[in-house]
N, C-alpha and C positions, 0 to 999 in steps of 0.2 A: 586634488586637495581633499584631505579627508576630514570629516567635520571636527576633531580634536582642532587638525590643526587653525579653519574655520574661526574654531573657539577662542583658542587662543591668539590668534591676529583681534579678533571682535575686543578681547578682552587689555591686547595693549592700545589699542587705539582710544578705549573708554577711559582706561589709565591716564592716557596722555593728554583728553580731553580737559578731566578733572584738572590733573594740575596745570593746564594751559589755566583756566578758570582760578584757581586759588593765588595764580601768579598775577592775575590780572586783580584781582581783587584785592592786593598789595600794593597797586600802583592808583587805583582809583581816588575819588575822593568825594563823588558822589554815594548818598544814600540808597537811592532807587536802585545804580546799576551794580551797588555791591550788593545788594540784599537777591537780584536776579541773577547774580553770578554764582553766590554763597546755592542760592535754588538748584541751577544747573549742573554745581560739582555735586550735590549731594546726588540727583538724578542718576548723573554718571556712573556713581559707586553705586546707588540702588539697580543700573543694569548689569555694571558687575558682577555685584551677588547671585542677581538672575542668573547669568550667561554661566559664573561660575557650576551652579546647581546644575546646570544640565550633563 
């Protein structure tokens, strides 16, 4: 496996991450765990950009 491809699995899985997170965060109803969900998707997309860059 070559590190593109590495990249690119890293990079749909952070994908899928996020919007597991964004989906959850449509169904919630507490504050606390949507404000820690809203955290984690952004995180997500912030590894993406990372992982993209390389």
């Amino acid at each position: 496996m070559s590190k593109s491809d590495t990249n690119n699995n890293l990079l749909k899985v952070k994908l899928a991450l996020a919007e597991k997170c964004d989906r959850l965060i449509q169904t919630t109803t507490s504050v606390p765990r949507r404000k820690k969900l809203t955290n984690q998707a952004a995180r997500f997309r912030r590894q993406m950009a990372d992982i993209a860059r390389r």
